[in-house]
C-alpha positions, 0 to 999 in steps of 0.5 A: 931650527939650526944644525947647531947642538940643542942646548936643551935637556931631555924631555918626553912629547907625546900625542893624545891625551897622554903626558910626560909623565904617563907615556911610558906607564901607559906603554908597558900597560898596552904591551901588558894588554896585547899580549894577554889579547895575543894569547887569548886567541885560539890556536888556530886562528889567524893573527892580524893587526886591526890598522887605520891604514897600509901602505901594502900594494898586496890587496887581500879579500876583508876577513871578518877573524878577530883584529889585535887592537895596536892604536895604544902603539900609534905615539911618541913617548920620548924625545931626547934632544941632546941624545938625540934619541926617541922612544916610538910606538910601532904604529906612529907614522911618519907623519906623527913623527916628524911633527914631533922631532922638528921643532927639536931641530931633529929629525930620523936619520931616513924618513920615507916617502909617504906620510902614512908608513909606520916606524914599524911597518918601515922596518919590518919591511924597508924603506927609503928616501933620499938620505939612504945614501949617508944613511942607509935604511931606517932599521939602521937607525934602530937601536933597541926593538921591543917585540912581541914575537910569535910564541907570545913572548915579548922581547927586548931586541938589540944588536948585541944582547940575548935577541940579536939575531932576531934584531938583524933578522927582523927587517923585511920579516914583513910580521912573520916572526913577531910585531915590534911594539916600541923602538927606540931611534937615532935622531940627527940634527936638521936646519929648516930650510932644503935648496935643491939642484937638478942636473940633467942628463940625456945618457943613463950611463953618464947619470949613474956615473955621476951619481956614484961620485956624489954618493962616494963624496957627499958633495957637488962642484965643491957643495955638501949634499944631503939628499940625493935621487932623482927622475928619468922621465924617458930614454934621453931625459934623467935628473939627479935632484941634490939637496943640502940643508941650509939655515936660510931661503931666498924664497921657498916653492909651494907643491902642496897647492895648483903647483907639482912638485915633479913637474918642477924639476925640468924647469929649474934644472940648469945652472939657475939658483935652484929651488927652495923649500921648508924641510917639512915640505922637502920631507912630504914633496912627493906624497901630495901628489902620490909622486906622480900618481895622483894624474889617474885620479885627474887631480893634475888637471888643472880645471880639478885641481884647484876644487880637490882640497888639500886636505885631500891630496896626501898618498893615503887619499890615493890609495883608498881609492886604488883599493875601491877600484881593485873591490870593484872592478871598475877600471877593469870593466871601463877598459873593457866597454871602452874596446881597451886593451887589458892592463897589468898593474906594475907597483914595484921597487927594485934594487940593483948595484949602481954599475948595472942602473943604466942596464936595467934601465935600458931593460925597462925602457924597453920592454916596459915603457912605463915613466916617470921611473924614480931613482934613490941611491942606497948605501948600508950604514951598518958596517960589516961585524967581524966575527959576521963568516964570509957570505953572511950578512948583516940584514940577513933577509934582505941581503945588500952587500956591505960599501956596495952602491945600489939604486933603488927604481921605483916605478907604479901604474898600468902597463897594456897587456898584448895578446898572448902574454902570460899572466903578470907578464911585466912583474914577472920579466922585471923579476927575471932582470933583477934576478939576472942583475945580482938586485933584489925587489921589495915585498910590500907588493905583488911577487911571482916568485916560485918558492925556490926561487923566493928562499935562494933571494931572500935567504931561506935557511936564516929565516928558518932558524929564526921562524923555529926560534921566534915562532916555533908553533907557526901561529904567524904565516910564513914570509913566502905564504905572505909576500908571494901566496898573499894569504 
């Protein structure tokens, strides 16, 4: 793989048991079966997605109504490399897709963090990684989505035909105005090999600083780079990781084995030689151990974590096992006999411009005290549209301002609760901040918002003419009853 122009023709790869010449058939005949399946169901019954996996951290109670079948969704139909396109099932995870586009020397222009998360599930909801600086957001990536709506219609979305309204609205609808079926991306061009730097800093300000030159400039010290975020593992201790694609390794590290990949970054910050690794494994170097996670399943310890296999050190393993704790109880009840103070689970990314970062941090340092915090810089890459009227913007839903720089933190676990402190506590102060701060806050887990609060952040009146539009009888929950009552 090289950056260099494929000089190949278009070609389909597929998965399962479908060919080049059958992907496409075999798709509208799925679309064809869904629909039918869709109206099919009473009026009053709730619509769900029958789905192998979730990356939600909203946990509801199993529902026995009936499940739309989407596994026919879960395939790449068509890669063109010299286009530099692909036509992609809603349902194929990012997994699937990147084994498909890397030996094309291609890859999606944001791929998230977790093997699992869906094309789809990525842009109807949000998501990120280190390339979000250049990039932006997958659903910027998106040229074309096909949509089954909640009237029943299925439709052809882009940002400029009969739909694009529905195209700019749909990211963070969270499936509350429709379920994308197929879209079709933009691709761009990889080598197969990252070298990563790590810079250190011990002052917050200084690191947010730097890092809004990096992301303004695209390079470091007179080198490209093309991947940007980092880790602040306390008050004094922060590290800017910059990546840049290169066509040869001296040597490449391994963190899917006894080695961590988190860990390594204090080790080979400095003005060593950095470290090396395969695309595919800079890709994935932070769902082996969940980023850090993977520790309260004890699989960092290293008397266990030679015997867990690793088939069995990927996010979806981890969060399987999050969902039995939450059925059970059993974290719960064990702090309890043990004489331990209740815990709050704190899973959540915020956003927040560049210029406040070292404030909300400080703010989390304090009052939270939970590390590692993960730290993503975020440029939108959709230019503002001229004839878009003042105060509007172009993802409607989630409202980021245009050549504004955000950093995304992120940061998940378990936070004692002192005596005394309401309910949610630490999910509630963070929202507090973020809001006081001018940021916004991912939905893909708990939210406390009141609803009045929910429709002034995520802008009610653009989601009202779109819900009327698209799903004018409700047959889908509204985003509020979805993200905040979690029904």
């Amino acid at each position: 793989m090289t950056r260099e122009q494929p000089g190949t023709t278009p070609q389909h790869r597929t998965f399962g048991d479908a060919g080049p010449d059958t992907a496409l058939p075999e798709h509208v005949a799925a679309v064809q079966r869904l629909s039918r399946d869709y109206r099919a169901l009473p009026a009053d019954a709730p619509v769900r997605l029958a789905k192998p996996t979730s990356n939600l951290f909203r946990f509801r109670e199993p529902s026995s109504a009936p499940a739309l079948d989407v596994s026919a969704f879960s395939g790449v139909i068509s890669i063109d490399p010299v286009e530099r396109l692909a036509d992609v099932g809603a349902m194929t995870t990012y997994e699937e897709l990147v084994a498909a586009t890397l030996p094309h020397g291609l890859m999606p222009l944001v791929v998230p963090q977790l093997r699992t998360i869906t094309l789809g599930g990525a842009v109807t909801g949000l998501g990120i990684e280190s390339s979000s600086f250049r990039n932006g957001l997958p659903h910027e990536s998106v040229q074309e989505m096909e949509i089954l709506t909640g009237s029943g219609e299925v439709v052809i979305a882009t940002r400029d035909n009969a739909h694009s309204d529905l195209f700019h609205g749909f990211p963070n609808s969270y499936g509350t105005l429709g379920y994308s079926l197929r879209l079709r991306i933009e691709l761009e061009l990889v080598s197969p090999y990252v070298h990563l730097r790590h810079l250190r800093f011990s002052d917050a300000a200084e690191a947010m600083d730097v890092l809004a030159r990096i992301s303004a400039a695209a390079e470091h010290d007179g080198d490209r780079v093309d991947f940007v975020d980092g880790v602040a593992f306390g008050p004094d201790e922060l590290y800017l990781t910059l990546a840049r694609f290169t066509d040869q390794a001296p040597w490449t590290s391994d963190y899917t084995g006894n080695d961590i990949y988190y860990r390594s970054i204090p080790r080979y910050a400095g003005d060593g030689p950095g470290d090396y690794l395969t695309l595919h494994d800079y890709l994935w170097r932070w769902d082996t151990d969940w980023f850090w996670c993977s520790r309260a399943f004890g699989t960092q310890n290293p008397l266990v974590r030679p015997l867990w296999p690793r088939s069995l050190k990927r996010s979806d393993v981890y969060r399987r096992l999050v969902a039995w704790d939450r059925r059970s109880d059993f974290s719960r009840l064990l702090n309890h006999y043990r004489g331990r103070r209740p815990q709050e689970p704190l899973i959540q990314d915020i956003e927040v411009g560049v210029e406040h970062g070292a404030e909300f941090l400080d703010f989390f340092h304090s009052e939270v005290g939970m590390n590692p915090v993960w730290m993503c810089p975020i440029r939108l890459r959709e230019p503002r549209r001229p004839d878009t009227p003042d105060g509007e913007h172009v993802w409607p839903l989630y409202p980021l301002e245009n050549d504004r720089l955000y950093v995304n933190f992120g940061f998940w676990g378990m936070v004692d609760m002192k005596p005394g402190q309401r309910h949610a506590h630490h999910n509630r102060r963070v929202e507090e901040e973020v809001a006081r701060l001018g940021g916004h806050k991912s939905l893909y887990s708990d939210a406390f918002y009141s609803e009045d609060e929910f429709w002034a952040l995520y802008n009610g009146s653009a989601y009202r003419d779109l819900k009327e539009t698209y799903d004018p009888r409700g047959r889908l929950l509204d985003l509020y009853a979805k993200c905040v009552r979690n029904r």
